[in-house]
C-alpha positions as a Python dict, from the first residue, in 0.01 Angstrom:
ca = {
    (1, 'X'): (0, 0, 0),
    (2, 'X'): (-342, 102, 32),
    (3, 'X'): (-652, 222, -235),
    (4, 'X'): (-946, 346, -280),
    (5, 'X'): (-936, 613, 9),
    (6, 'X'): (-685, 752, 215),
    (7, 'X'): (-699, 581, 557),
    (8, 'X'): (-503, 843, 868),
    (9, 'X'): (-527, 559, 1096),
    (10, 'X'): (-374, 357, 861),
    (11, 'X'): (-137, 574, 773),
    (12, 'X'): (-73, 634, 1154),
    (13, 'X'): (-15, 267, 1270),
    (14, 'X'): (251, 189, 1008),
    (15, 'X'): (447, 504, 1087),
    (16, 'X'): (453, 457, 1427),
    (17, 'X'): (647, 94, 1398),
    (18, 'X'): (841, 261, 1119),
    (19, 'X'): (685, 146, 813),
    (20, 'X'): (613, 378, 506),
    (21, 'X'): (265, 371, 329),
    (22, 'X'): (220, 389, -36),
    (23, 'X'): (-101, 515, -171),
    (24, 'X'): (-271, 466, -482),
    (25, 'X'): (-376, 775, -657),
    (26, 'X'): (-543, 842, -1022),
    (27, 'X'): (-511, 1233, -1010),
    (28, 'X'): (-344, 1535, -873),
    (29, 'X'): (-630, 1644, -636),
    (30, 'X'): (-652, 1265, -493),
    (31, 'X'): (-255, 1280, -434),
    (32, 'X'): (-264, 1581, -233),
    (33, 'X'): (-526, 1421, -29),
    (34, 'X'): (-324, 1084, 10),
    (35, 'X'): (-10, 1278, 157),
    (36, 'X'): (-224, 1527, 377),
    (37, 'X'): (-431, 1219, 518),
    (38, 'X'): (-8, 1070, 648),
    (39, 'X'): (55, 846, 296),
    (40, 'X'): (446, 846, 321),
    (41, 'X'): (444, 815, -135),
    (42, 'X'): (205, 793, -386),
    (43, 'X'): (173, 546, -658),
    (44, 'X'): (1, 733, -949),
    (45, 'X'): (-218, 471, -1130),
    (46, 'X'): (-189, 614, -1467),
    (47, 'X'): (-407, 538, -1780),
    (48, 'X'): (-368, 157, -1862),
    (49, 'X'): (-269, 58, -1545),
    (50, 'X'): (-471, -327, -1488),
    (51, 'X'): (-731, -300, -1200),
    (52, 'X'): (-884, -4, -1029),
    (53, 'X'): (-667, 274, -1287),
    (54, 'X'): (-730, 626, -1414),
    (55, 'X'): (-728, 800, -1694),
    (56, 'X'): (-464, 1014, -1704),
    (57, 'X'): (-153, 1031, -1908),
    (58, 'X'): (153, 874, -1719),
    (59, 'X'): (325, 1198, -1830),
    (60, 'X'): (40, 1450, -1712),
    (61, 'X'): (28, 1322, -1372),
    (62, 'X'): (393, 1287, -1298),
    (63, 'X'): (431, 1656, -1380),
    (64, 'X'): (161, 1730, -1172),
    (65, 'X'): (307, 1548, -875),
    (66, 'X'): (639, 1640, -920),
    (67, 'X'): (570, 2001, -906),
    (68, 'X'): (471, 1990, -530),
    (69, 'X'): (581, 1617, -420),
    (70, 'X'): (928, 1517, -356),
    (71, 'X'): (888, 1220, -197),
    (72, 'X'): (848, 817, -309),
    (73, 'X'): (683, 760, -653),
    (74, 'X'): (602, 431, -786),
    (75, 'X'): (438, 515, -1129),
    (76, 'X'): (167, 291, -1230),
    (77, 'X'): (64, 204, -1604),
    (78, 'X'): (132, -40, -1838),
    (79, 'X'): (463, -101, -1714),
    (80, 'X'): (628, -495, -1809),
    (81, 'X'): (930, -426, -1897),
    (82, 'X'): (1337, -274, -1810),
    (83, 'X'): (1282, 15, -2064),
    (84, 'X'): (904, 82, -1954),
    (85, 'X'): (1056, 126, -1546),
    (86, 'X'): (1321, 315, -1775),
    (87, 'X'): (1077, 559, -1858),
    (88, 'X'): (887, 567, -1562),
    (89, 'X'): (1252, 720, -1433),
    (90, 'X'): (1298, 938, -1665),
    (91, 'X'): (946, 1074, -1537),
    (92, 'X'): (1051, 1176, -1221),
    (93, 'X'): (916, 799, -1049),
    (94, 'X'): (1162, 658, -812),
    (95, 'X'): (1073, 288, -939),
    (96, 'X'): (757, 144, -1186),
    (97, 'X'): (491, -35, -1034),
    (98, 'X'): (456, -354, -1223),
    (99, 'X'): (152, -607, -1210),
    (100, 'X'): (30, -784, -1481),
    (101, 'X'): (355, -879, -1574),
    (102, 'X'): (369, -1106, -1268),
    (103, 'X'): (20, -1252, -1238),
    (104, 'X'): (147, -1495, -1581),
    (105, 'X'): (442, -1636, -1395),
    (106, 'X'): (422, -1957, -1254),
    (107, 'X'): (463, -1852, -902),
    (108, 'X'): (174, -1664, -939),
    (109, 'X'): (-117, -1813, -749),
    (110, 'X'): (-347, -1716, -1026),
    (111, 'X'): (-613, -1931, -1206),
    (112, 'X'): (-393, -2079, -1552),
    (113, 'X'): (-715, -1937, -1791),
    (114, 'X'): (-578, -1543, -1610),
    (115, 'X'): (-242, -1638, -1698),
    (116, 'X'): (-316, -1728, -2045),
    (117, 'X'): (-533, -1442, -2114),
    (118, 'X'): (-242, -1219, -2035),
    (119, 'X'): (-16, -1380, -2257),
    (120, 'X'): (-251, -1409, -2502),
    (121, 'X'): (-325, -1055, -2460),
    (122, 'X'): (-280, -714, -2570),
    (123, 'X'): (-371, -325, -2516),
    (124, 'X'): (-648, -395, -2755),
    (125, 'X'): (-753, -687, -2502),
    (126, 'X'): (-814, -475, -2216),
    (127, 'X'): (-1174, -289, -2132),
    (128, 'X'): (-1212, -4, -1884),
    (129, 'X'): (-1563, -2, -1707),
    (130, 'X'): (-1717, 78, -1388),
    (131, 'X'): (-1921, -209, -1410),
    (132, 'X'): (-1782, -468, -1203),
    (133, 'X'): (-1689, -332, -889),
    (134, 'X'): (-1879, 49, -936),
    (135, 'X'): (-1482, 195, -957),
    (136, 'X'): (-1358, 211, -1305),
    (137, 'X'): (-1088, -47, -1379),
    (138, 'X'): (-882, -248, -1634),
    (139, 'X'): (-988, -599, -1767),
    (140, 'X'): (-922, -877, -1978),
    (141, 'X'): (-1190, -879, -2267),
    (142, 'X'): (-1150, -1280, -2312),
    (143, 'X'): (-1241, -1248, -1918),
    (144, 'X'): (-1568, -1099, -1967),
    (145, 'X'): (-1670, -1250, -2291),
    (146, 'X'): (-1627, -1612, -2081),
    (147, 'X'): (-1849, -1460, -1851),
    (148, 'X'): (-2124, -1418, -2102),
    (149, 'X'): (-2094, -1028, -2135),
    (150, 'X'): (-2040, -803, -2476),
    (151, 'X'): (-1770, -645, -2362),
    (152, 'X'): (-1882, -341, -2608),
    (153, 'X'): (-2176, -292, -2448),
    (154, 'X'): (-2147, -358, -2066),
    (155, 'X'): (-2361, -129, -1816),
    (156, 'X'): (-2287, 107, -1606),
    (157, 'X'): (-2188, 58, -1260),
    (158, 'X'): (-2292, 223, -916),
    (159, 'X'): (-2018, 363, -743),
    (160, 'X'): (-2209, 413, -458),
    (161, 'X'): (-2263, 42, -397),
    (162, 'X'): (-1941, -14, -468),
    (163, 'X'): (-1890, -393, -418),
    (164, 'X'): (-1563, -601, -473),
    (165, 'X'): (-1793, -961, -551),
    (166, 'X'): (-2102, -816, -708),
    (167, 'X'): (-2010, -844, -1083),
    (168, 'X'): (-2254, -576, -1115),
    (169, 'X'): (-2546, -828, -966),
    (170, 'X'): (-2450, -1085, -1223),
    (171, 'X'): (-2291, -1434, -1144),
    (172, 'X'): (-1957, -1318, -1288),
    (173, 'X'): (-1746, -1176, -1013),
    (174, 'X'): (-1453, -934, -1028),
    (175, 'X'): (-1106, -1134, -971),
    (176, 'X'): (-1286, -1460, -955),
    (177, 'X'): (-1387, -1442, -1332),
    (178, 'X'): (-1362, -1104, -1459),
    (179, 'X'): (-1031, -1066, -1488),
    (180, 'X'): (-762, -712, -1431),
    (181, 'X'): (-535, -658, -1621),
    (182, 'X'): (-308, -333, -1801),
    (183, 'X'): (-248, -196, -2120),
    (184, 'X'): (124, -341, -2108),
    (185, 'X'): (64, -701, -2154),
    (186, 'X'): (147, -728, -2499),
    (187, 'X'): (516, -724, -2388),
    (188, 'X'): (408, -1040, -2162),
    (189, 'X'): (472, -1405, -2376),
    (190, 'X'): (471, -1583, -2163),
}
């Protein structure tokens, strides 16, 4: 699976030992790019998807996709449950692309306060800025309130700098303490 720019050599390597790539996409023009570049499928990162996520509707973008793509789809997007991977079928997506869900289970080798804050969490919970990382993404508002941050009035980012630890030149860091997460974890309790 790869993000954030379709990489050929990437791409390349895994095909030749007979791997398939998945690449994560937030629009139409992006997944045309993703499959020219040697992406094998595409996971569209629909609106409320937790992380790095667009802001399209699941339904706009799998129509897009499906008009020209007929390969693997993993759709993206505040999917936690049977009937949410349901509908992500019934979309034209091969599977649903789940994440949150799994980052409260106690396998997970998350920090307990992330796992709380997705149970405790809803769609209302979750905060889509630029700010952390300079790509726009998904997080838990409890996350960046413990961080010290009004969540309703964060800054905007610099994609151009676009830096994985900077917590937009504060202490609080993306992942570390500012914490991803979708629109899908009110179905998460526990």
């Amino acid at each position: 699976i790869t993000s954030l720019g379709a990489r050929e050599e990437v791409f390349q390597a895994v095909d030749n030992w007979g791997g398939i790539t998945m690449h994560d996409v937030i629009n139409n023009r992006f997944a045309h790019k993703a499959i020219e570049k040697g992406a094998t499928g595409l996971i569209p990162v629909a609106a409320g998807a937790g992380g790095h996520a667009g802001t399209q509707s699941p339904f706009a973008l799998m129509q897009e996709i499906r008009e020209w793509f007929g390969g693997l789809v993993a759709l993206s997007g505040s999917i936690a449950t049977g009937r949410a991977v349901y509908a992500a079928q019934a979309l034209g997506a091969d599977f649903g692309y789940i994440g949150s869900a799994f980052i409260a289970t106690e396998e997970a080798n998350a920090d307990q306060g992330y796992k709380q804050g997705i149970v405790d969490g809803s769609a209302e919970g979750i905060v889509y800025t630029n700010l952390f990382t300079g790509v726009h993404g998904n997080y838990l508002r409890s996350s960046i309130l413990a961080a010290g941050l009004d969540p309703d009035n964060l800054p905007e980012g610099n994609k151009s700098t676009m830096n994985f630890g900077s917590g937009g030149n504060m202490d609080a860091k993306a992942w570390r303490d500012v914490w991803g997460a979708g629109q899908g974890i009110g179905a998460i309790d526990a």
